[in-house]
C-alpha positions as CSV (number, residue, x, y, z in Angstrom):
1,X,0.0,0.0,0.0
2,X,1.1,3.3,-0.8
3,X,-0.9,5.4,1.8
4,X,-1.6,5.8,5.2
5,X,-5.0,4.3,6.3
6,X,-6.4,7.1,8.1
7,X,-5.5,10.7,7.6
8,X,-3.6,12.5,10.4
9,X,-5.3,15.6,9.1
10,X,-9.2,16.2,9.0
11,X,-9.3,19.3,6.6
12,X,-12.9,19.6,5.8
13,X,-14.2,19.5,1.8
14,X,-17.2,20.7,1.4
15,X,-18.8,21.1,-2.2
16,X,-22.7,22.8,-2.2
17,X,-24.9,20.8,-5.1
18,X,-28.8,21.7,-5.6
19,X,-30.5,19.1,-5.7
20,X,-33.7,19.2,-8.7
21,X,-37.0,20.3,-7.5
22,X,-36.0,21.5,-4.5
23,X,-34.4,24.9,-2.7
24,X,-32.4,22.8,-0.2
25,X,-28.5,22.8,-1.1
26,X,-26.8,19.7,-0.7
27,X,-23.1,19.6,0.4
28,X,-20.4,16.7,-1.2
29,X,-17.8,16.0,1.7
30,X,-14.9,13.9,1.9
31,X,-15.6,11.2,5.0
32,X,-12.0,10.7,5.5
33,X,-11.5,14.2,6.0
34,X,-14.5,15.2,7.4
35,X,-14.1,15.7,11.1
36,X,-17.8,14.8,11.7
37,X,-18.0,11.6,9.9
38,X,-16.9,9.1,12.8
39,X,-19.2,11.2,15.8
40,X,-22.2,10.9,13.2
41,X,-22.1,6.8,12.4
42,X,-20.9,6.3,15.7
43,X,-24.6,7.9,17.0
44,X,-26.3,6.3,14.0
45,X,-28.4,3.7,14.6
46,X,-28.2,2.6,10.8
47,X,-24.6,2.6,10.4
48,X,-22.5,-0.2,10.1
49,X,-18.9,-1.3,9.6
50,X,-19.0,-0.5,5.9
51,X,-19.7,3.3,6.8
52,X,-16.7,3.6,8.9
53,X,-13.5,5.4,7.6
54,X,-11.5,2.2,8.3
55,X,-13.3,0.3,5.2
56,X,-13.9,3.2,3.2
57,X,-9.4,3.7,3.8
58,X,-8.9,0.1,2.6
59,X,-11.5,1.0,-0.6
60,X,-9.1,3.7,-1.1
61,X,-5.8,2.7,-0.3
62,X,-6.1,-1.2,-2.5
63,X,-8.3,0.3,-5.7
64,X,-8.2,3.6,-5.7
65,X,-11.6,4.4,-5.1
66,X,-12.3,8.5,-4.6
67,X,-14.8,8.3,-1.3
68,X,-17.7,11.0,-1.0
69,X,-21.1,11.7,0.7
70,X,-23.8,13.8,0.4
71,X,-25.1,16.0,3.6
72,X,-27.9,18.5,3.6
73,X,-25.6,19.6,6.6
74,X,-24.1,22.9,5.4
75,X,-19.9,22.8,6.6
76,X,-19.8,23.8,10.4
77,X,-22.8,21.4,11.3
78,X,-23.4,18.5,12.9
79,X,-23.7,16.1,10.2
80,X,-27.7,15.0,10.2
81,X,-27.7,12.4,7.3
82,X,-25.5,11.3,4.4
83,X,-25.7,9.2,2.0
84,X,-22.2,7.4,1.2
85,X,-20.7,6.2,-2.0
86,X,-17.3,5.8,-4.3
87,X,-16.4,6.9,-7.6
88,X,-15.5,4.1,-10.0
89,X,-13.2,5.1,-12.9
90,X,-12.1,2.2,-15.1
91,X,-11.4,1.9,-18.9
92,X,-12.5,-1.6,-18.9
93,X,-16.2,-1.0,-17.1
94,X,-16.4,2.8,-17.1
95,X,-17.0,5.2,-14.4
96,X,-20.0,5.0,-12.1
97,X,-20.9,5.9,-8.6
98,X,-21.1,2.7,-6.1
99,X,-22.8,2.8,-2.5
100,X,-20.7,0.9,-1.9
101,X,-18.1,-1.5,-3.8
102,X,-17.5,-4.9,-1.7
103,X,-19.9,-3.7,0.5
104,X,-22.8,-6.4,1.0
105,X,-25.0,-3.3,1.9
106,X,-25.0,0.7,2.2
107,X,-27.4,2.1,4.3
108,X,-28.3,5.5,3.5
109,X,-28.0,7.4,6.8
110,X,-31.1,9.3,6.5
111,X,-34.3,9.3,8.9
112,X,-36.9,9.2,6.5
113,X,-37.3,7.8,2.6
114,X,-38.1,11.6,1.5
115,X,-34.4,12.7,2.6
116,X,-33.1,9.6,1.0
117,X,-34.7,10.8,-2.5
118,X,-33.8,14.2,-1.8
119,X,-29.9,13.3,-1.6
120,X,-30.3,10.6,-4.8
121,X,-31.6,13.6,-6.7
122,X,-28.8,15.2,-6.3
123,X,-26.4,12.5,-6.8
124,X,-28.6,11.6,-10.8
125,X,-27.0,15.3,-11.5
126,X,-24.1,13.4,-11.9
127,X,-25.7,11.0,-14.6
128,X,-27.4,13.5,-16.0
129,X,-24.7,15.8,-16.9
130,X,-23.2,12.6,-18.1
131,X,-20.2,12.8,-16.0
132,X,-20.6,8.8,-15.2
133,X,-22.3,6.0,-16.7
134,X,-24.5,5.0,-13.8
135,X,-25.5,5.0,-10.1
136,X,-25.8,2.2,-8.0
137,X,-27.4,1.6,-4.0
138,X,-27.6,-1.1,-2.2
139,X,-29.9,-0.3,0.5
140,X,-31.9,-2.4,3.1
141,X,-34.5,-1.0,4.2
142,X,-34.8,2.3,2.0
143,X,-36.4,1.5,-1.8
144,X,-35.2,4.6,-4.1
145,X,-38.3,5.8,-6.6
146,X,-39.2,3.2,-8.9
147,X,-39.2,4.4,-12.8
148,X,-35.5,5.8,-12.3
149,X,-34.0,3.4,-10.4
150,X,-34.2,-0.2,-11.7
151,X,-33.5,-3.3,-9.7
152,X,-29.8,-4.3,-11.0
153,X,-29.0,-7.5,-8.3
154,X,-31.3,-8.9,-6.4
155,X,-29.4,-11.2,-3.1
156,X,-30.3,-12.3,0.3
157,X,-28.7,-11.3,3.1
158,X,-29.0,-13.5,6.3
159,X,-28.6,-12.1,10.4
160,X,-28.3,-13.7,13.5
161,X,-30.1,-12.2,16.5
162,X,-27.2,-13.2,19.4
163,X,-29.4,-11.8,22.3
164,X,-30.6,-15.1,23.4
165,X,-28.4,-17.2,26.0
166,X,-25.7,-19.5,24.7
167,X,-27.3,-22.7,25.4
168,X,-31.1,-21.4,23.9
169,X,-28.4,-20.5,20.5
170,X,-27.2,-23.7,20.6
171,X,-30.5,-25.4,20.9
172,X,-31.9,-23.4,17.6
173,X,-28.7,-25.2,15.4
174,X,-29.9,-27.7,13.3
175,X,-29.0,-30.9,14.7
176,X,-27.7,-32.4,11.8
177,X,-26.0,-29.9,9.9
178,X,-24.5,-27.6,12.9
179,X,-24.9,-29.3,16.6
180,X,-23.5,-32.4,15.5
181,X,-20.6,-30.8,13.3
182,X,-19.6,-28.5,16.4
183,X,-19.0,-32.2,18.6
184,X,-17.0,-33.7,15.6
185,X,-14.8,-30.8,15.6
186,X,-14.5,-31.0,19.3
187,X,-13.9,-34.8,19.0
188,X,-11.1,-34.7,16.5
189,X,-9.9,-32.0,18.6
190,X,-9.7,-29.4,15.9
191,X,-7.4,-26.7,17.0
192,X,-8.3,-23.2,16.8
193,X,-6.2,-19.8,16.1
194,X,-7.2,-16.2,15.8
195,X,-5.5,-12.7,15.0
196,X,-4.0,-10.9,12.0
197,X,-0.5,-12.0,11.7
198,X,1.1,-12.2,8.1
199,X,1.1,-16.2,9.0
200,X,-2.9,-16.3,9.5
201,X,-2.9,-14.5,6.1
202,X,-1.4,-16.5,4.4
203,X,-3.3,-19.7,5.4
204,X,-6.2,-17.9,4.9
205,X,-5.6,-17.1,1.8
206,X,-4.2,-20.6,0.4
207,X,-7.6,-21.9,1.4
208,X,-9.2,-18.7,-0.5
209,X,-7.4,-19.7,-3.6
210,X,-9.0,-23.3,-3.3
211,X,-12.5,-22.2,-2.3
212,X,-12.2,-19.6,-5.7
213,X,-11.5,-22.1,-7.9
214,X,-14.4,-24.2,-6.9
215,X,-16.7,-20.9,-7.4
216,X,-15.4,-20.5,-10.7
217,X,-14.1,-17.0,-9.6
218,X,-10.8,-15.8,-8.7
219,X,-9.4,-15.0,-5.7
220,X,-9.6,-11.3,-4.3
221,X,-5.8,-9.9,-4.1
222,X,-3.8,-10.3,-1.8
223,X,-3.5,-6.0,-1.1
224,X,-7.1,-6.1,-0.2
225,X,-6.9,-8.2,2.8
226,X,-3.2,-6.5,4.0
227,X,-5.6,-3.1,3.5
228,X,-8.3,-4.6,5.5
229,X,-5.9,-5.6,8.5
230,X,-4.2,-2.3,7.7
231,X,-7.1,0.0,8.5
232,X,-9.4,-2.2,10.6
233,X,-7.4,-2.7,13.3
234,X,-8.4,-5.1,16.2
235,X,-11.6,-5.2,14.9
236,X,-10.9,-8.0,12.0
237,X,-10.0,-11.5,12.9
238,X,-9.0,-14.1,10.9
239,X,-10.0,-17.6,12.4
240,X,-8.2,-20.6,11.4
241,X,-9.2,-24.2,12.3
242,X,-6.4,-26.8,12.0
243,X,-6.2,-30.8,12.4
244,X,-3.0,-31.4,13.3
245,X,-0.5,-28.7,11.2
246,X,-2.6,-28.7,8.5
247,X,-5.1,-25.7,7.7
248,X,-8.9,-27.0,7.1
249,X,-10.6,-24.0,7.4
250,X,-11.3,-20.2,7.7
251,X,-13.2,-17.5,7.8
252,X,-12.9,-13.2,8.3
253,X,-15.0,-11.5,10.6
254,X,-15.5,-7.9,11.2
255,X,-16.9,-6.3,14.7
256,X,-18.4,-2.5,15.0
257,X,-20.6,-1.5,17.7
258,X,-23.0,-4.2,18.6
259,X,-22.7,-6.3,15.0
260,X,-20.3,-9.0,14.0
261,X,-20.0,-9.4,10.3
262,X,-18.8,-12.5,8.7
263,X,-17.1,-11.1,5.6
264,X,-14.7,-14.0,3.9
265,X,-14.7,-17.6,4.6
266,X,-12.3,-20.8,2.9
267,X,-11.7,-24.7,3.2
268,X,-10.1,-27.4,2.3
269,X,-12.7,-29.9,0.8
270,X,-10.6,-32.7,2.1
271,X,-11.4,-32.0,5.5
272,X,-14.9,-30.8,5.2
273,X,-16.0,-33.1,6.9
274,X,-14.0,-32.8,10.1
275,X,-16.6,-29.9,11.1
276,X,-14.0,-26.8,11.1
277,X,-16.1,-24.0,9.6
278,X,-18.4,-25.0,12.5
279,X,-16.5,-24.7,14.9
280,X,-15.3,-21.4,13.6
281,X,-18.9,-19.7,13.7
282,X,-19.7,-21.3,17.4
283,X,-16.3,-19.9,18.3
284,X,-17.3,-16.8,16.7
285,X,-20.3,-16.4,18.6
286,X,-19.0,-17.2,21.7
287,X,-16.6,-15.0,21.6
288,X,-19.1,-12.4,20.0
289,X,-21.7,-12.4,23.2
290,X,-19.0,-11.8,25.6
291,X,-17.7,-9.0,24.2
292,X,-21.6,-7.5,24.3
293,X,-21.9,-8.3,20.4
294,X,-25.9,-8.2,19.6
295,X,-26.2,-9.2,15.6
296,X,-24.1,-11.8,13.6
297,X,-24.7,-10.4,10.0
298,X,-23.7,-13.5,7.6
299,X,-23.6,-11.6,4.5
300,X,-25.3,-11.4,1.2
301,X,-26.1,-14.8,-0.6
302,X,-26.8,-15.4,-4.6
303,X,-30.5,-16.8,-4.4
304,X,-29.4,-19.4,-6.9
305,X,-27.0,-20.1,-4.2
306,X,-28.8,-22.7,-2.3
307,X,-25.9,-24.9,-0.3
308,X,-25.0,-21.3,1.0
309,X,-28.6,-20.1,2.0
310,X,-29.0,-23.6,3.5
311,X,-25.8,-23.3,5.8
312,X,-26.8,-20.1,7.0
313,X,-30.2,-20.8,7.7
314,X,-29.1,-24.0,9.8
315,X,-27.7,-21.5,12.2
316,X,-30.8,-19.9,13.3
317,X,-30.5,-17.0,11.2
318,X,-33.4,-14.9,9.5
319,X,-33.1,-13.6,5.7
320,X,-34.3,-11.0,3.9
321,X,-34.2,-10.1,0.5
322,X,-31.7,-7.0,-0.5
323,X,-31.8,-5.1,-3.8
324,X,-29.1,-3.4,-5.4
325,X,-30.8,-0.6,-7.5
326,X,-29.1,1.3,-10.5
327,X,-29.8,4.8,-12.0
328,X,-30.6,4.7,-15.6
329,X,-33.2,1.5,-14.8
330,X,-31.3,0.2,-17.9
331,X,-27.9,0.8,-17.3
332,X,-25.6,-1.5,-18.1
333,X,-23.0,-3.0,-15.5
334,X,-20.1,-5.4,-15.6
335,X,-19.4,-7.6,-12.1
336,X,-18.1,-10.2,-11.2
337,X,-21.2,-12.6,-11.6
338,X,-20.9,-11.5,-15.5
339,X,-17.2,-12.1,-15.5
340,X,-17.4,-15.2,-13.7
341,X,-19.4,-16.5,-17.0
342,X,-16.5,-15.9,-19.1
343,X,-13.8,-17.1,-16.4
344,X,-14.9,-20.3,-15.2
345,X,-13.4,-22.5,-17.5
346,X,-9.7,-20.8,-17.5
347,X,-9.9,-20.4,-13.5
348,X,-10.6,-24.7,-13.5
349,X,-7.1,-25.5,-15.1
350,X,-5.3,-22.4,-14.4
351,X,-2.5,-22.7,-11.7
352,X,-2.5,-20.6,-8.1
353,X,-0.1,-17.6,-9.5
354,X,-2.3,-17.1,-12.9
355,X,-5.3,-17.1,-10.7
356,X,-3.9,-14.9,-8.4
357,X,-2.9,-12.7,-10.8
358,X,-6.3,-12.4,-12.7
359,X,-7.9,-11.5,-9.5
360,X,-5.6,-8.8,-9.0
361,X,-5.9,-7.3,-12.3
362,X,-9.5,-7.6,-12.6
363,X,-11.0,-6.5,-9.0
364,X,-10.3,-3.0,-9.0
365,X,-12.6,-2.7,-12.4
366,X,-15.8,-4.6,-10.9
367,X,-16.7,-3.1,-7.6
């Protein structure tokens, strides 16, 4: 990485837009500059860990990403909503505005759906004037106006209510597919690691490249997760299960606030059955309701995807469908589901380094 992860100085950049049909001015800021931006998702009951500075840094610092918001909070202000995103400029897929790339969801920080439409009116300008190809959100709970905004992806995204006691958690497992895969792991004492260190990386990301390859897809770079561990601190763990010396399985998790958020996960098929993602998650979640921890957000899920769906929904866990919407309805965009179509057969016979190397040139183009 060629940049610090989180500026040492907070100059404020504030740019006044109107937004169309109405008198209100709306401000563009910089959120890693902006000395309001961690006291305002901090207090906001909608933000998560994708609105923090650290994983907006790590956009920033791997791909090169320009950050921005909009505010109807004039400079001076306490910051009363925002709506976050990242400018996107690639030869190969154009330039667009994403809220937000390798994010499974952006919330818009907003208290009602008529501020939310009030800050998107201002961000079409950009469209409009045909300074970028398209727009694209990826709310949960906020639906932009239909007409404009077309539905571009379509996922599920699965959460774990932690509030109830260990043992009731337990007892909501499926038997089968969780309970009984937590005692094997135990049984074939499985042993267990967590941190950061360069040497969890690594495993991490040997089991990444095998997990990819089964997915059809190549394997996110390397620079991303150094970012990652980079700007988020103490609040990423990699978790590592182990029979013996050899690596089975892993997964990244993310805290902020009161939510855990399973981000990444990896195996080794050879040892899949040993029960070592398992005991990852019940680790996870023990370790997640000590510290306080209220939500285990499991991430977005392809609804074609139905091993995935099944796993997560073995755990307890409620889903609920998430739409990515894009401004034109029509516009055309280009991730990786649609290069995943042309990859798959290369990334089944192509060795580690090629596949490594595709992922790195190809990710910064698709968020």
């Amino acid at each position: 990485m060629t940049e610090t992860c989180l500026p040492t100085e907070l100059a404020e950049r504030s740019e006044p837009s109107q937004a169309l049909g109405s008198e209100v001015p709306i401000f563009e800021i910089d959120p890693l500059r902006d000395p309001r931006w961690n006291t305002f998702i901090n207090a906001h009951a909608d933000a998560c860990v994708f609105h923090t500075r650290q994983w907006i840094q790590a956009l920033k610092s791997c791909y090169g990403y320009e950050p921005g918001a909009l505010s109807s909070s004039a400079p001076g202000e306490p910051l009363s909503d925002a709506l976050l995103f990242c400018k996107i400029r690639s030869p190969l897929t154009g330039a667009r505005i994403v809220s937000l790339p390798f994010s499974d969801h952006c919330e818009p920080l907003v208290g009602d759906a008529g501020r939310f439409e009030w800050l998107l009116r201002a961000l079409t300008e950009r469209v409009d004037q045909r300074a970028w190809k398209y727009i694209e959100v990826r709310p949960t709970r906020f639906v932009p106006p239909t007409g404009a905004f077309g539905i571009s992806q379509s996922y599920y995204l699965h959460r774990l209510d932690l509030q109830p006691s260990e043992q009731a958690l337990f007892r909501s497992f499926h038997k089968d597919c969780v309970q009984r895969k937590i005692r094997r792991a135990e049984r074939e004492s499985l042993r267990y690691e967590e941190g950061s260190s360069e040497a969890l990386l690594q495993h991490f990301y040997r089991l990444l490249i095998m997990t990819r390859r089964r997915q059809g897809a190549p394997p996110q770079p390397l620079d991303w997760f150094r970012s990652l561990i980079s700007c988020l601190g103490p609040s990423l763990k990699i978790r590592l299960a182990r029979k013996a010396d050899a690596p089975v399985a892993s997964i990244l998790t993310i805290s902020h606030n009161r939510t855990m958020v399973y981000k990444y996960g990896c195996s080794d098929p050879s040892f899949n059955n040993l029960g070592g993602t398992a005991l990852l998650f019940w680790r996870t979640i023990q370790e997640a309701k000590a510290s306080g921890i209220e939500e285990f957000d499991l991430g977005r899920s392809d609804m074609d995807n139905a091993g995935l769906i099944a796993f997560k929904e073995h755990w307890g866990s409620q889903r609920k469908v998430v739409n990515y919407w894009r401004y034109p309805a029509r516009a055309a965009g280009f991730g990786i589901e649609h290069a995943a179509k042309y990859l798959k057969k290369a990334v089944c016979v192509a060795p580690d380094a090629s596949l490594v190397l595709i992922g790195r040139l190809l990710y910064r183009h698709i968020g």
